[in-house]
N, C-alpha and C positions, 0 to 999 in steps of 0.2 A: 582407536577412535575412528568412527565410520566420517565421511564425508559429511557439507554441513545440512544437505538435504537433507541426506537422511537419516540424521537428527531430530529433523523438522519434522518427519512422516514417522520417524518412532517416537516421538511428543506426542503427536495427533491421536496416536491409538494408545496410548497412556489414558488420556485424559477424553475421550469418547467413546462412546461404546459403537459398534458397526449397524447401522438400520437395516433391515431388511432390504429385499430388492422392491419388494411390494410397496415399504414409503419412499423409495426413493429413485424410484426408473420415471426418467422423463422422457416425455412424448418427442420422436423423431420430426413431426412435420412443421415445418418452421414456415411460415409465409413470409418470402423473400422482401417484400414493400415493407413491413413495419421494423426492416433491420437499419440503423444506423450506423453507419460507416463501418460495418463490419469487415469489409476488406479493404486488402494493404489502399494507403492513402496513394495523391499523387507527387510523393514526393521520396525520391532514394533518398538513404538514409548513409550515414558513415558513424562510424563507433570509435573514439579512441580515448584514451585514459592519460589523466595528468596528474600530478598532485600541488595540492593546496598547504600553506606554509602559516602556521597562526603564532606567529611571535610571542603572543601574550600567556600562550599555554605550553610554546615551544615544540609543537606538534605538526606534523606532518598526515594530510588527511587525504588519503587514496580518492577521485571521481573517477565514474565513470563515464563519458556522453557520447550520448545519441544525438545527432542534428539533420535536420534536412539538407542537402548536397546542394541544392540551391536556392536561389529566393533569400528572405531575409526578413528580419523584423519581428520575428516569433514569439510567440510567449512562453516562457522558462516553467517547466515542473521541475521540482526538485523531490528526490524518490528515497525515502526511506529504509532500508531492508528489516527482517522480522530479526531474531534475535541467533547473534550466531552466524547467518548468511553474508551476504557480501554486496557490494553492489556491482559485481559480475551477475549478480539472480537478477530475474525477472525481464531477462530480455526480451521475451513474446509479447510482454502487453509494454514496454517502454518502447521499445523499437515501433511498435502500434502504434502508437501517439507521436512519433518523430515523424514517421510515415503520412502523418496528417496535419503537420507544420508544427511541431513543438520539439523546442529541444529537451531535450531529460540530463536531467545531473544526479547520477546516485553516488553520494559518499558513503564509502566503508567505514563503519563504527568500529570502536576498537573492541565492541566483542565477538567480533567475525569470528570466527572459529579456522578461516583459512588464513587472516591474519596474524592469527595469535600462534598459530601453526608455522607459520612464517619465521618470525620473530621470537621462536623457541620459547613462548608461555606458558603456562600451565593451561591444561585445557579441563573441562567439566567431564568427570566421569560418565556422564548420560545425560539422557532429556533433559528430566527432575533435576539435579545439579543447574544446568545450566537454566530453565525457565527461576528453580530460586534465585542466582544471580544478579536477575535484572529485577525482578518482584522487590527486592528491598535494597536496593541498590540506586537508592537516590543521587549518591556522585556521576552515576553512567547516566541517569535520567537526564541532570543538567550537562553532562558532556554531550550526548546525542544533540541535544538542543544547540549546543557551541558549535557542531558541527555544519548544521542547518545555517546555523546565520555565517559562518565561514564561510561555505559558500555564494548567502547572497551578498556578503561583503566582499568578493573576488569576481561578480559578476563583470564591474569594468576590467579590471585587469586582465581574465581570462579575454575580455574583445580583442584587446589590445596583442596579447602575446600568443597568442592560437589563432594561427590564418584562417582554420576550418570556423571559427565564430565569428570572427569581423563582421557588423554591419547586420547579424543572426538574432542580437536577445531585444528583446523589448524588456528594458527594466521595469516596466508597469506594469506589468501582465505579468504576475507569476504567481503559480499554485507549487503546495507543496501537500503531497501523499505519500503512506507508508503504510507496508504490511505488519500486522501481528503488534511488537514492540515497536516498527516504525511506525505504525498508527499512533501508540501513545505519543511517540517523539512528535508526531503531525499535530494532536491536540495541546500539547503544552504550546506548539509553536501558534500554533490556531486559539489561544486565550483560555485553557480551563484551568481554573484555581486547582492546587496541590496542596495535598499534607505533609510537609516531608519530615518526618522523626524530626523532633529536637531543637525544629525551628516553627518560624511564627508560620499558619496556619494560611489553606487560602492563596498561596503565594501566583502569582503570574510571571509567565516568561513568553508572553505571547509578543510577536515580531509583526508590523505593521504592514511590514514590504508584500506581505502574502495576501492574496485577494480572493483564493479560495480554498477546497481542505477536503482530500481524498482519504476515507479513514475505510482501509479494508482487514476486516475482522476485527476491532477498535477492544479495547477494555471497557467493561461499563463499572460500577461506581463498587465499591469495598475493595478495589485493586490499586496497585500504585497512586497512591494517594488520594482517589477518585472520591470523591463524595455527593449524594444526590444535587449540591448546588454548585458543581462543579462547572456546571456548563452554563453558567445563566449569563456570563459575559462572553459568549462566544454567537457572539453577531453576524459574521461574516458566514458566505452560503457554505454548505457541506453535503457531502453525499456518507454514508454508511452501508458498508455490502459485508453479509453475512449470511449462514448457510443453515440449513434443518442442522448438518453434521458438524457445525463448526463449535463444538463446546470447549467450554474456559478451562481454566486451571481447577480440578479436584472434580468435576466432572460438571461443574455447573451451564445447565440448558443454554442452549445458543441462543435467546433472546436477551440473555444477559448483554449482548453485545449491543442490542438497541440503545442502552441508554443515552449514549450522546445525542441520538436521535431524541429519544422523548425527553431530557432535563433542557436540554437547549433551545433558546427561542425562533419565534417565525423571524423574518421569514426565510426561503430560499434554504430550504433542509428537506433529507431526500434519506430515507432507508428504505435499500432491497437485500431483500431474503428471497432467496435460491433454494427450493428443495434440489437434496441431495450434494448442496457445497460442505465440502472440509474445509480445514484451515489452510489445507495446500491448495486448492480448485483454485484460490486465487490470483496462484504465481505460474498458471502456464504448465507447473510440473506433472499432475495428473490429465492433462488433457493431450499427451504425448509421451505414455508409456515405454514405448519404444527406442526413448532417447535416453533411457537409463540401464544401468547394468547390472549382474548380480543379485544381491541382496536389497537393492533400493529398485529396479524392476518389478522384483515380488511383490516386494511393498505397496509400491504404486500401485500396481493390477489388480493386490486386495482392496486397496482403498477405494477403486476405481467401483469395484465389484456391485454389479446393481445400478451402475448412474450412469450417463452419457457427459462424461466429464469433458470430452469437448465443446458440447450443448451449453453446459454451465460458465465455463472461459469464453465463450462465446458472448454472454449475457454479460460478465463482467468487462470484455473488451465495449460492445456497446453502450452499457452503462455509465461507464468511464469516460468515453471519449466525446459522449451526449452532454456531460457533466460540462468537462475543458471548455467545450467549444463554445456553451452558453452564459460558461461567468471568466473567462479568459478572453474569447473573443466575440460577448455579447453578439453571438450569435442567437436570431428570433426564432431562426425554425429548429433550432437544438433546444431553446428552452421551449418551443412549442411542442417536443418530443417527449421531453421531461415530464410536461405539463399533464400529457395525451395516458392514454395503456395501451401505446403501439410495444413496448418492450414488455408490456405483460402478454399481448397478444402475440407478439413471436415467441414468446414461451412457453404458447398453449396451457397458460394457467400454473404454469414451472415455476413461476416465481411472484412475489408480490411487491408491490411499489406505493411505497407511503412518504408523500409531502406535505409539506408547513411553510 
């Protein structure tokens, strides 16, 4: 069993086919003014890992955090990982966001593939094994979910017994976003009705504590429970970021991933599509080829093949960070940014930005 990237990046070319370079090479010249906080923030950042204790389920649930080194009073994202990964992933664009006054907390689900590896599990023979897993695998849908709210039910206590937090979370401010599978965990959390086998129809498990909702590469409707009325109570703002290359499960076109964007109502709702994103462009991994090795190096370089996959991470750190800062720290001129096509204009027309 390969590592859980790459996994992740032999999933991707299961389920997509490769565009040419011709749709998918993006333009090099970026005009530095219309970038938003693109680089590192003004605040060091420290990383360290605790674990979370849930009496009720008798489980022990690995975070990991990011927090600004000084200052205090932050607003809490809480990070999802895709299916399989950990939350050791996605440190380029979490660290990103700490870096710019937010603490991150990603708890490890228990279908990490490094946890289960851990803990001498059985692991998924490949991709395919492992995305059916989670596809009908309603018990792990509402575990993922138990795990989210563990969290923000540990948020005083983590003040209390972690010196590096003391005095750091603003319990009122906090967003929760996730990659792939952690999308979907972000939407039950964020209010969309479920089908789940066997039981009543519709069901909600959305958490109040949460005040906004990062959905990158998201499920849209015939998937884990999804159904076109799935989002009509989900109220609160959202962003959605998907790719030309980011197609679903069985090869279905990447605007499948719009629908939370289109079934869900106004207002403070936001989809970008990125020509030339995969499903990985979102995690930082292809926009830094050279930090991988062997067999997932190759990988990467083919995926890469034809895009400027830095370009693309690039736009999803901006994207993201424009999002936080406007409904976490009602910030005006982040949502004047959101508002604006200064991110489509440093994309030179790379990506498109639809609000509601």
């Amino acid at each position: 069993m390969l590592a859980a990237l790459l996994a992740f990046l032999m999933l991707t070319l299961v389920v997509i086919g490769i565009r040419s370079r011709a749709q998918t090479q993006l333009r090099n010249n970026h005009p530095a003014e219309s970038a938003y906080k693109l680089g590192p923030g003004p605040y060091s950042t420290a990383v360290f890992d605790q674990t979370l204790h849930d009496a009720k389920r008798n489980k022990d649930l690995p975070v990991r955090i990011f927090t600004p080194e000084s200052g205090g009073n932050f607003p809490v994202i809480v990070f999802s990982h895709g299916a399989g990964g950990s939350g050791q992933n996605y440190s380029l664009l979490t660290q990103h966001w700490a870096s710019h006054g937010y603490v991150v907390i990603q708890p490890t689900h228990n279908d990490s593939l490094a946890l289960r590896r851990e803990k001498g599990a059985p692991l998924p023979r490949g991709p395919r094994e492992l995305i059916e897993e989670y596809r009908f695998n309603y018990e792990d849908w509402i575990n993922r979910v138990d795990d989210i709210k563990l969290v923000l039910d540990s948020l005083v206590d983590l003040q209390q017994r972690v010196p590096q937090l003391r005095g750091k979370l603003d319990l009122k401010r906090i967003g929760v976003g996730g990659h792939s599978y952690g999308a979907f965990t972000t939407q039950m959390i964020g209010g969309v009705r479920v089908d789940i086998p066997g039981q009543a129809k519709a069901q909600s498990f959305a958490d109040d504590r949460a005040r906004a909702f990062l959905l990158l590469s998201p499920q849209g409707k015939s998937e884990n429970g999804l159904t076109e009325s799935s989002w009509q109570q989900v109220t609160r703002p959202m962003m959605s970021m998907t790719g030309s290359n980011d197609s679903g499960v069985g090869g279905v076109l990447a605007n499948w991933r719009k629908d939370p964007f289109t079934f869900s109502p106004p207002p403070d709702k936001y989809f970008v599509f990125i020509d030339g994103a995969f499903h990985m462009s979102f995690t930082g991994a292809l926009a830094q080829p050279q930090t991988a090795q062997g067999p997932r190096r190759q990988l990467i370089s083919r995926l890469a093949q034809g895009t400027d996959q830095k370009a693309v991470f690039d736009y999803v750190k901006i994207g993201s960070i424009a999002f936080w800062d406007a409904y976490l720290k009602d910030d005006a001129k982040a949502r004047g940014y959101l508002k604006s096509n200064s991110l489509v204009d440093y994309s030179n027309q790379g990506l498109t930005l639809e609000r509601k």
